[in-house]
VOGU-3710 file (C-alpha; in Angstrom, 3 decimals, decimal comma):
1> xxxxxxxxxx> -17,310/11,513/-8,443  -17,845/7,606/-8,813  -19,666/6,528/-5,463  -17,433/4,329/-2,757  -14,472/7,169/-3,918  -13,531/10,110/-1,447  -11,845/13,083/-1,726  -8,298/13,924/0,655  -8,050/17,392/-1,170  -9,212/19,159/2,279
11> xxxxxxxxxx> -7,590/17,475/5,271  -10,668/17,262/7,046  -12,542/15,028/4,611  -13,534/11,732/5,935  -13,358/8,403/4,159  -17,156/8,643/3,572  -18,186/6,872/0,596  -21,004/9,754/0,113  -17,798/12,513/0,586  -17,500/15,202/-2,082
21> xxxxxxxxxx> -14,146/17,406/-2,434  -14,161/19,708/-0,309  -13,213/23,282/-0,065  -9,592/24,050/-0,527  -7,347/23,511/2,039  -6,263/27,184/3,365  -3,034/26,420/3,942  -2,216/25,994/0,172  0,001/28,729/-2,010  0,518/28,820/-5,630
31> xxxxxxxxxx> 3,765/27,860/-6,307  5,879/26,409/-9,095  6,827/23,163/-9,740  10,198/24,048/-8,999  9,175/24,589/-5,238  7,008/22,130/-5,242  7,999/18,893/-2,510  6,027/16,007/-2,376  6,542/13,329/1,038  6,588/9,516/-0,510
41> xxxxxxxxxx> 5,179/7,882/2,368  6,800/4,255/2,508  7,039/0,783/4,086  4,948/-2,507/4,051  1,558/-3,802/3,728  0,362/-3,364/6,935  3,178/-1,039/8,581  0,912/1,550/9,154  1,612/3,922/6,486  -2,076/4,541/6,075
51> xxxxxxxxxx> -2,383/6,370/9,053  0,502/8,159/8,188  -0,516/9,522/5,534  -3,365/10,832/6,877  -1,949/12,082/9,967  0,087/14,006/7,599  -3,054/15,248/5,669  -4,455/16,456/8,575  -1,245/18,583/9,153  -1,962/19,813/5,806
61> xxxxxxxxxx> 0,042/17,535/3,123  -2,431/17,742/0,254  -2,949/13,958/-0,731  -4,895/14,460/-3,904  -8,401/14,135/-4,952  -9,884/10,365/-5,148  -9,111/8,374/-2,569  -9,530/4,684/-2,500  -12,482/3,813/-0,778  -12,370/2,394/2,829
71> xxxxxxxxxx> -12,920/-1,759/3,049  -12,984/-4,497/5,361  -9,670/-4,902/6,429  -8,906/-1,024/6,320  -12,521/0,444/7,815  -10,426/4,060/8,522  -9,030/4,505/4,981  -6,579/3,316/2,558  -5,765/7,186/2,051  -4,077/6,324/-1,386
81> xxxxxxxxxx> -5,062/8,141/-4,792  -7,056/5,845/-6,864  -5,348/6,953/-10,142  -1,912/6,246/-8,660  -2,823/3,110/-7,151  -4,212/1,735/-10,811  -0,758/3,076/-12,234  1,299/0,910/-9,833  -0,332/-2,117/-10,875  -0,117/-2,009/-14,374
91> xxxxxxxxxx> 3,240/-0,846/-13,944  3,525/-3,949/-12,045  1,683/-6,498/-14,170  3,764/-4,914/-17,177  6,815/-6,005/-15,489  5,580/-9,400/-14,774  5,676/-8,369/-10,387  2,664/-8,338/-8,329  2,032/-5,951/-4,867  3,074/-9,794/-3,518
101> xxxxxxxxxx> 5,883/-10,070/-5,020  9,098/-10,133/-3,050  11,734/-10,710/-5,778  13,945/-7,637/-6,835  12,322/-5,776/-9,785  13,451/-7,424/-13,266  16,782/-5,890/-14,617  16,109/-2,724/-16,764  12,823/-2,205/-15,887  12,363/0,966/-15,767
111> xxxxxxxxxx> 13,705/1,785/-19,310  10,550/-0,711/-20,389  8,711/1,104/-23,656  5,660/0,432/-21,721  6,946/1,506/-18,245  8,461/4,632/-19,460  4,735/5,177/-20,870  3,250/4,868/-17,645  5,842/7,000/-16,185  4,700/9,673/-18,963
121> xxxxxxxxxx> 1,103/9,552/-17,679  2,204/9,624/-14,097  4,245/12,790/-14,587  1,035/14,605/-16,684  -1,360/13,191/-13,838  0,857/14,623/-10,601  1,464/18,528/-12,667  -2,197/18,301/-13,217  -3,566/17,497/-9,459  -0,169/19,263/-7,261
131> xxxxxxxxxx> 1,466/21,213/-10,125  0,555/24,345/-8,143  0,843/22,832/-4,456  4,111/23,132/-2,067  3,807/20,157/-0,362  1,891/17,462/-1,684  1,769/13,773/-0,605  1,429/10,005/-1,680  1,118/6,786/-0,087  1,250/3,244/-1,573
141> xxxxxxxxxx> 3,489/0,145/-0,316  3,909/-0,630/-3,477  6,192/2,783/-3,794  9,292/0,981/-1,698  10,098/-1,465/-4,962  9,322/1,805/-7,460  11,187/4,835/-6,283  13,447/5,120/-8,663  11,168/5,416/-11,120  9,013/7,546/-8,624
151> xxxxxxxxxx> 12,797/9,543/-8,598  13,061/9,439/-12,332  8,852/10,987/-12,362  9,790/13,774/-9,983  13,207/15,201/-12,040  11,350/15,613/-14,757  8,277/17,309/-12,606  10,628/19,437/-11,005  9,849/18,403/-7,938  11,688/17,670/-4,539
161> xxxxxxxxxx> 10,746/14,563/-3,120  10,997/14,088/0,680  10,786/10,639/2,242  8,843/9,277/5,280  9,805/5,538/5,960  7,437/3,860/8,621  8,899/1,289/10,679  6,117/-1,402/12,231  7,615/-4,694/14,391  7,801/-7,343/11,299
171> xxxxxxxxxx> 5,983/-9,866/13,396  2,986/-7,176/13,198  3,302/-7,104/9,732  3,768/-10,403/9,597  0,262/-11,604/11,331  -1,719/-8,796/9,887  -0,791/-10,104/6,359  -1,173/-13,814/7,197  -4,893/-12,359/8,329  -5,964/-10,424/5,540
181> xxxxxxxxxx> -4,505/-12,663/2,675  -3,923/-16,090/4,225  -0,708/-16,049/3,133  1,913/-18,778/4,792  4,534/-17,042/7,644  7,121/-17,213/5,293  5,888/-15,463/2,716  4,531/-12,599/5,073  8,486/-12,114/6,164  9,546/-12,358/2,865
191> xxxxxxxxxx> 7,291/-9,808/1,525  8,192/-7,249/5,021  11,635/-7,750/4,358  11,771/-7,210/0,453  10,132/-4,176/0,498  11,480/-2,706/3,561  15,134/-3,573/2,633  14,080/-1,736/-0,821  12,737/1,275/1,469  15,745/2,350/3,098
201> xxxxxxxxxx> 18,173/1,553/0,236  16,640/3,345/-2,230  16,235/6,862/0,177  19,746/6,402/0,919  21,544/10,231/0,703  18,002/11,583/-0,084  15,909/13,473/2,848  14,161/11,501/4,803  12,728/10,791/8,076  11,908/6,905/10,166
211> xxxxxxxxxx> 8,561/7,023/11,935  7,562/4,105/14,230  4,169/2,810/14,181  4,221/2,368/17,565  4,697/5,766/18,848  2,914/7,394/16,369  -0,090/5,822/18,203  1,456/6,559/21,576  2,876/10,122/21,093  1,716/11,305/18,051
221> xxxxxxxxxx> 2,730/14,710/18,477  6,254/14,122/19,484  6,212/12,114/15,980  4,975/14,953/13,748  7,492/16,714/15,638  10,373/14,769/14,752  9,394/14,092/11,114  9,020/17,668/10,389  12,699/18,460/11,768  14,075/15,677/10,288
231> xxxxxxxxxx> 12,728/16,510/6,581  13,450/20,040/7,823  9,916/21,528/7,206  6,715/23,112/8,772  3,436/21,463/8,593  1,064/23,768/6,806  -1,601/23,151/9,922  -0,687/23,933/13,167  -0,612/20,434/14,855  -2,331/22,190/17,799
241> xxxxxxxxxx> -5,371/23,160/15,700  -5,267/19,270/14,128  -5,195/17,981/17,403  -8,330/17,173/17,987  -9,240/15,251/14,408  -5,874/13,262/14,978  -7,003/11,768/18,379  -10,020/11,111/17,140  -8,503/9,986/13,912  -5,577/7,155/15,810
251> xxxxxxxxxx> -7,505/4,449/17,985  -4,960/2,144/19,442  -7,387/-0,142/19,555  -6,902/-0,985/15,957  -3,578/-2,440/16,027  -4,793/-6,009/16,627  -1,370/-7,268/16,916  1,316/-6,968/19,540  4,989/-7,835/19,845  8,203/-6,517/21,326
261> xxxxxxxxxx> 12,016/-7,089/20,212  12,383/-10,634/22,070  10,174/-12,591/20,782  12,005/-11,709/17,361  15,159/-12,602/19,410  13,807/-15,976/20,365  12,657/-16,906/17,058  15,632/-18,963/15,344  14,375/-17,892/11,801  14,605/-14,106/12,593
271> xxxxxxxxxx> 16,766/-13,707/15,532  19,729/-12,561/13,509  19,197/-10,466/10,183  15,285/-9,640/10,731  16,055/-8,424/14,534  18,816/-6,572/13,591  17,382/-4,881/10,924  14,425/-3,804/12,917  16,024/-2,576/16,131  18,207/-0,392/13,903
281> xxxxxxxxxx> 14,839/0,914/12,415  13,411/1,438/15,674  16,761/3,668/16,426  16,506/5,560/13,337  13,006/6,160/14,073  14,172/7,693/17,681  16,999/10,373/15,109  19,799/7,927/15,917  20,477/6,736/11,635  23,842/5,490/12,515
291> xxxxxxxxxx> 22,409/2,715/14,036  21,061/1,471/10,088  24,775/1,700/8,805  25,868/-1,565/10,461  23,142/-3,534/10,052  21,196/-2,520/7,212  24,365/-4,138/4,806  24,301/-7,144/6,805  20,444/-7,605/6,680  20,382/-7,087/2,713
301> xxxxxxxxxx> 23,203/-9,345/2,179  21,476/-12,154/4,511  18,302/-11,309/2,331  20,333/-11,784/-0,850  22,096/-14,989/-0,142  18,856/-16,560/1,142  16,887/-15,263/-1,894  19,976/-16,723/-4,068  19,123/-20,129/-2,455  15,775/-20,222/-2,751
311> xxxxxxxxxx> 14,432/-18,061/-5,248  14,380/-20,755/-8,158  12,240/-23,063/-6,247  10,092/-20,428/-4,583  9,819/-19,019/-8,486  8,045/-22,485/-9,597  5,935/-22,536/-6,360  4,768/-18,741/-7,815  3,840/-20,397/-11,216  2,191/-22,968/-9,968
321> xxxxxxxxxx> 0,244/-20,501/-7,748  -0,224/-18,817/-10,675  -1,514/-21,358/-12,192  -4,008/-22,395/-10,177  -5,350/-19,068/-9,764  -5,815/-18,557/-13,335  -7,572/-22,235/-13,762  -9,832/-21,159/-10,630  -10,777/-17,281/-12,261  -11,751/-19,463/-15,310
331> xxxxxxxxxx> -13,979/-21,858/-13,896  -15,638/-19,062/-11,717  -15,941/-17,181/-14,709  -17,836/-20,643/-16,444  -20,023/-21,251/-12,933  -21,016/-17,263/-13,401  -22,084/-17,822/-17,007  -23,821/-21,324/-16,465  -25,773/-19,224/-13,731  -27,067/-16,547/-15,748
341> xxxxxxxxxx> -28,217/-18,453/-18,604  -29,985/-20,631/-15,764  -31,535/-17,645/-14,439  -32,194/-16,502/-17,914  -34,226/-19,943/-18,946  -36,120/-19,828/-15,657  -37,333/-16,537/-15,944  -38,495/-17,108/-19,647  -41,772/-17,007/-20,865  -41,186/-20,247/-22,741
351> xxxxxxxxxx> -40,367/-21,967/-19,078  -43,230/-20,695/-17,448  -45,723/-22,077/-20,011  -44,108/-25,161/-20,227  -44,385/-26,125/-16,180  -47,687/-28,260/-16,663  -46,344/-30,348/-19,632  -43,061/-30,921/-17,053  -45,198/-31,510/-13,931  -46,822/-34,068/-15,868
361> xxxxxxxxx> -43,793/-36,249/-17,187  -42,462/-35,923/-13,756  -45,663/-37,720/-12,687  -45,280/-40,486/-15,430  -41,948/-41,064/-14,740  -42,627/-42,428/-11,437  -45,538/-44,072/-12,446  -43,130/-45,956/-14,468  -41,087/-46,661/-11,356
//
């Protein structure tokens, strides 16, 4: 296994870049792919969903076999599967999107030559790593815009998916992204919005559970709890035995950013739609679903009509982002060049020999002077 890669097979693994798989998880049966159930494990950047999912592995969900090494802004784990992670973005770049991107996914995307190619290598990927596993996991924002075709993947696997939706205060998000990527306010709400609107409307009628951030760090226990009755399972560890990696595992400390439902209330940008939308997450998150039914058509409409209005000018601001980006890859790409054939010429032979005849016109030169 590549260094800076770690294995999730065995719940117990740690994001150690010098990790190796470990043994097999006990808990795991053969079984075909026609019992097979895999949780999708959505929401936004910086929701939470990472420790989610592994919360959930260390109940047992099997999350693969390379995980994406830890980093800087995620020093606990990313707990996604490398090979599904570089699937999502070509499936993304082939599509002309980004993991950014907060416009709806292009019209007839999915029955793309080159995305129903991807989808082909997705399918032979997931029988190879869970073909034989019950319960099986995977976690990736980008998975809110793509699961239909994450739907489309697991009909032809055989598989039933299950869905776990995590629900994180959008200012949170908000201020976590604006951190991390610098981007503007506006963009950070944008992005929460987009892909948590696409969240809940695409697991509409299918089985699936809300999880708040929040409590999950507060009381994780009653949260496993209520996530396995809701997608109306049994965790293949006893939380009781997991109990000690998990509090070990969640450190409150790391949620850097606090805020509660008024400020969202006081905020004339988001007081209507946004605050909506998120108390009736919060309430799903506590069993009580109803409460989405009111204002989850509201808040996508609201997201429509603004997107309507502003999408063409946001679009050129994108291009000219894009632009700009490109032009500044290039020249880095020139500076790195011009730098190694410095460093080449200065550590030549011919430079070396040369440094008297140099020293010397240097001194004649200001002579000259």
């Amino acid at each position: 296994m590549p260094v800076g890669r770690v294995r999730a097979r065995d719940p117990r693994c740690t994001p150690s870049v010098t990790s190796r798989r470990g043994s097999a998880n006990p808990s795991r049966v053969v079984a075909t792919e026609a019992h097979s159930r895999s949780i999708l494990v959505l929401g936004p950047h910086r929701s939470g969903t990472s420790a989610v999912a592994r919360v959930l592995n260390l109940l047992g969900v099997d999350l693969g076999g390379e995980m994406m090494p830890p980093k800087f802004d995620n020093r606990h784990g990313y707990w996604e599967h490398q090979r599904i992670f570089d699937l999502h973005e070509r499936l993304l770049s082939r599509t002309g999107s980004a993991w950014h991107d907060y416009r709806p996914m292009p019209v007839g995307w999915r029955d793309l030559e080159e995305v129903e190619a991807i989808r082909g290598e997705l399918v032979a990927f997931l029988r190879t790593e869970f073909g034989t596993n019950p319960l099986w996991g995977v976690k990736d924002p980008r998975l809110c815009r793509l699961v239909p075709w994450w739907l489309d993947a697991l009909e032809e696997l055989g598989a039933t998916p299950l869905f776990v939706v995590v629900v994180r205060h959008p200012l949170e998000v908000a201020r976590s992204l604006e951190r991390r990527d610098h981007f503007s306010p506006s963009k950070c709400i944008l992005l929460y919005a987009a892909e948590m609107l696409a969240a809940v409307q695409h697991t509409q009628g299918r089985r699936r559970a809300f999880v708040s951030y929040a409590r999950l760090l507060d009381d994780w226990r009653g949260a496993v709890t209520d996530l396995a009755r809701q997608l109306r399972l049994e965790w293949p560890r006893d939380p009781v035995a997991a109990g000690d990696e998990i509090d070990a595992f969640l450190q409150p400390g790391e949620r850097h950013h606090r805020h509660d439902l008024d400020e969202l209330r006081a905020d004339p940008l988001l007081a209507g739609w946004c605050a909506e939308l998120y108390e009736a997450l919060e309430g799903a998150s506590s069993g009580r679903d109803a409460d989405l039914d009111g204002a989850f058509p509201r808040a996508r409409d609201s997201f429509r009509s603004a997107m309507a209005l502003f999408l063409p000018e946001l679009e050129d601001l994108e291009k000219e982002r894009t632009r700009l980006e490109r032009r500044t890859d290039r020249a880095e790409s020139e500076l790195a060049l011009v730098q190694r054939q410095l460093t080449s010429i200065l550590s030549s032979r011919f430079y070396r020999s040369t440094r008297r005849i140099r020293h010397g016109w240097h001194r004649l030169a200001r002579f000259r002077r």
